[in-house]
DRENBARO-743094 format. One record per residue (C-alpha): residue number from 1; x, y, z. Coordinates in pm, 1 decimal. Last residue first. Layout:
BEGIN
<atom NUM; <X; Y; Z>>
...
//
This chain:
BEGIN
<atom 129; <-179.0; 1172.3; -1207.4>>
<atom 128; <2.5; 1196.1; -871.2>>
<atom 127; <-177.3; 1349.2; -562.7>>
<atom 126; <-145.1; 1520.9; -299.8>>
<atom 125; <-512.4; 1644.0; -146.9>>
<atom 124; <-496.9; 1911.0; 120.3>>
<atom 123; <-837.1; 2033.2; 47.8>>
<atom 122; <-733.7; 2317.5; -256.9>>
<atom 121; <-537.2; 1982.0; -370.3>>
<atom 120; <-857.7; 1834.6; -411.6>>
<atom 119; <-818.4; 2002.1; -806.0>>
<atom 118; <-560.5; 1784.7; -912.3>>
<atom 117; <-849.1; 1492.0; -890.3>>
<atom 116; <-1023.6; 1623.7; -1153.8>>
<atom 115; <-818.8; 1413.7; -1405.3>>
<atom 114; <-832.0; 1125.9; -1288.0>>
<atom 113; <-555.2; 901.4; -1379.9>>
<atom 112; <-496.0; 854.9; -992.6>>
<atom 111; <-241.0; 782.7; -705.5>>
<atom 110; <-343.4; 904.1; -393.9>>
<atom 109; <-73.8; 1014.7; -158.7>>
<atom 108; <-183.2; 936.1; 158.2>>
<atom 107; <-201.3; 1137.2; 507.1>>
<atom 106; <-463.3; 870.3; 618.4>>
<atom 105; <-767.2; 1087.3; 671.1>>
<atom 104; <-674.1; 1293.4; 295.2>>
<atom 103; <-607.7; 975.3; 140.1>>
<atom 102; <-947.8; 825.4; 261.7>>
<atom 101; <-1152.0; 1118.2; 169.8>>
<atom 100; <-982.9; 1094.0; -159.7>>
<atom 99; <-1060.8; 725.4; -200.1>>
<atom 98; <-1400.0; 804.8; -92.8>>
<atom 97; <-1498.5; 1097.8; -317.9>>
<atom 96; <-1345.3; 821.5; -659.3>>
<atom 95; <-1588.2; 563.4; -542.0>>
<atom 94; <-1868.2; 815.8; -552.8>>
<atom 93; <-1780.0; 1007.9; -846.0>>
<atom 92; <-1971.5; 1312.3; -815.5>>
<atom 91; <-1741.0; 1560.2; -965.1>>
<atom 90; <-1557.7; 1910.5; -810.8>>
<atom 89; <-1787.8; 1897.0; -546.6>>
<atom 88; <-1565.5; 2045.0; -263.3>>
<atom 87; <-1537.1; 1776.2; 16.3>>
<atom 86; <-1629.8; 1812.0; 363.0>>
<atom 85; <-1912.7; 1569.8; 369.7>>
<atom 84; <-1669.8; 1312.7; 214.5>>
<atom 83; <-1458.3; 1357.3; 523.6>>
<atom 82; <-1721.0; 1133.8; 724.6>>
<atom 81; <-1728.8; 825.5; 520.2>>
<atom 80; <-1351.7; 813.0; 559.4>>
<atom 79; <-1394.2; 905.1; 936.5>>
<atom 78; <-1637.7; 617.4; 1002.0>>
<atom 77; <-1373.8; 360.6; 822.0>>
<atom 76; <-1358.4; 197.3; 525.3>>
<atom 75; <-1021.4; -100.9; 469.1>>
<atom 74; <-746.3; -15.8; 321.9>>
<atom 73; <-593.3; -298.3; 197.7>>
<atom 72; <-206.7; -355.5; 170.3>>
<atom 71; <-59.9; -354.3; -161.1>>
<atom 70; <260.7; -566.0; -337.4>>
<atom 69; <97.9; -477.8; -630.1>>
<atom 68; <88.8; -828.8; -779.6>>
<atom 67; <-27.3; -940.1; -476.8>>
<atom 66; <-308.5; -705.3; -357.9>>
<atom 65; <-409.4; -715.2; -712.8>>
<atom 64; <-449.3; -1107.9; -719.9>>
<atom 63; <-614.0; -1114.4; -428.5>>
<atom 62; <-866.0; -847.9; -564.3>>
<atom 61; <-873.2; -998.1; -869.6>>
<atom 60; <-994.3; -1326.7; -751.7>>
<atom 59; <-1329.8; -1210.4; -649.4>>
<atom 58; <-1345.9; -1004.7; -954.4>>
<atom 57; <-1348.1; -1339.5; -1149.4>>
<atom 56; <-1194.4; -1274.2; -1496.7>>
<atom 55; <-1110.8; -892.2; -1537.4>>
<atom 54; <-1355.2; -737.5; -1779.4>>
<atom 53; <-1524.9; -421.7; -1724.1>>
<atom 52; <-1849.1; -278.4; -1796.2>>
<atom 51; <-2021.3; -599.6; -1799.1>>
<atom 50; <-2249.0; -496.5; -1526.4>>
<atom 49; <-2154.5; -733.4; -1275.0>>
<atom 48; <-1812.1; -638.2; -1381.9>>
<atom 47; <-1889.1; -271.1; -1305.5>>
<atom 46; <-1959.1; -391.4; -910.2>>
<atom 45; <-1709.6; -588.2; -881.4>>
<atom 44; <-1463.9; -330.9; -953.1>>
<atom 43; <-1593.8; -56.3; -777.6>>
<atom 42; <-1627.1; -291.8; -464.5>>
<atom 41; <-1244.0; -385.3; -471.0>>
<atom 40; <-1162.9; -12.1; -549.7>>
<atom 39; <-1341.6; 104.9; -232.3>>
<atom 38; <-1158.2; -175.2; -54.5>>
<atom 37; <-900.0; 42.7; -77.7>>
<atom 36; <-571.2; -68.9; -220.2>>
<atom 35; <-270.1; 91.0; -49.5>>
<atom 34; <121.0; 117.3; -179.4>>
<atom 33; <457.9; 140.7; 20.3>>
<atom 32; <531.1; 160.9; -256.5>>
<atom 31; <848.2; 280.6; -482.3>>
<atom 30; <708.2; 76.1; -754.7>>
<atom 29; <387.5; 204.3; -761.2>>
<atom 28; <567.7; 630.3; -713.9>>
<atom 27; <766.6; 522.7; -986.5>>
<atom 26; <465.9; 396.0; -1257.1>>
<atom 25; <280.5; 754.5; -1103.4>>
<atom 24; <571.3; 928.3; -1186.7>>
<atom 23; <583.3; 783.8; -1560.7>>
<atom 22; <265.2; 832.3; -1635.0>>
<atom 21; <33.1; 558.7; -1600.5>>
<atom 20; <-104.1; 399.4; -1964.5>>
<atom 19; <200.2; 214.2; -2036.5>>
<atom 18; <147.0; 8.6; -1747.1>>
<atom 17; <-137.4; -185.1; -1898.8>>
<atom 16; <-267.3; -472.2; -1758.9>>
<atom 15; <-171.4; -432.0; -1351.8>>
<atom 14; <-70.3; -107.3; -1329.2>>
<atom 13; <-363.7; 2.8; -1554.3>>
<atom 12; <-623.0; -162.9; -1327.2>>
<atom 11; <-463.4; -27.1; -1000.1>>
<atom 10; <-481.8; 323.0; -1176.3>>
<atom 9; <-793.5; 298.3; -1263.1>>
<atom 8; <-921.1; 167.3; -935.0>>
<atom 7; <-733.9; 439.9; -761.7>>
<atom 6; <-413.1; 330.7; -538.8>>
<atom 5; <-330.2; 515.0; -240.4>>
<atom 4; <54.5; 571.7; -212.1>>
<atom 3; <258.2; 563.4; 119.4>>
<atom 2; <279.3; 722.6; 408.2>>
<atom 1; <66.9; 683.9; 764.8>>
//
């Protein structure tokens, strides 16, 4: 598979605040194809539960994201859970150690304003910040 994973953040940003990408991550989301993990859906509903993030119903964002985004879900799979084992422990993000499982299983490029996340590329990891 090709195409560009989607971090919460950066899904977030693309979506109220485009400004805030850099400018190769703003091409690589309009150049698509582009995923949206379901990890991000959870992350999302999960910190506006908590009020921790604000974005209307979280049921409807992830619709709305898909949409807007022109994204395809990814939805979690054995071998996702599975690659996080092999991970180095460069932070303990949980949502973020999926997505890059993920990207890594699906051959993805994972879009992110992570800074760690550079440092996956030791595991195969491309990414654009």
């Amino acid at each position: 598979m090709s195409g560009y994973l989607l971090d919460t953040n950066a899904a977030l940003f693309a979506l109220g605040a485009p400004e805030r990408l850099s400018p190769a991550a703003r091409a690589a989301i309009l150049e698509g194809p582009n995923l949206l993990s379901v990890v991000s859906f959870w992350e999302v509903l999960l910190k506006s539960m908590k009020g921790k993030l604000e974005v209307g119903d979280p049921r409807a964002w992830w619709k709305d994201a898909l949409d807007q985004l022109a994204a395809t879900p990814l939805l979690i799979r054995p071998e996702h859970i599975a690659r996080v084992y092999s991970l180095p422990p460069h932070h303990q993000d949980p949502f973020d150690r999926v997505l890059i499982a993920q990207a890594l299983e699906e051959g993805l490029t994972l879009v992110s304003t992570c800074e760690v996340i550079p440092r996956y590329a030791e595991a195969g990891l491309r990414s654009i910040g």
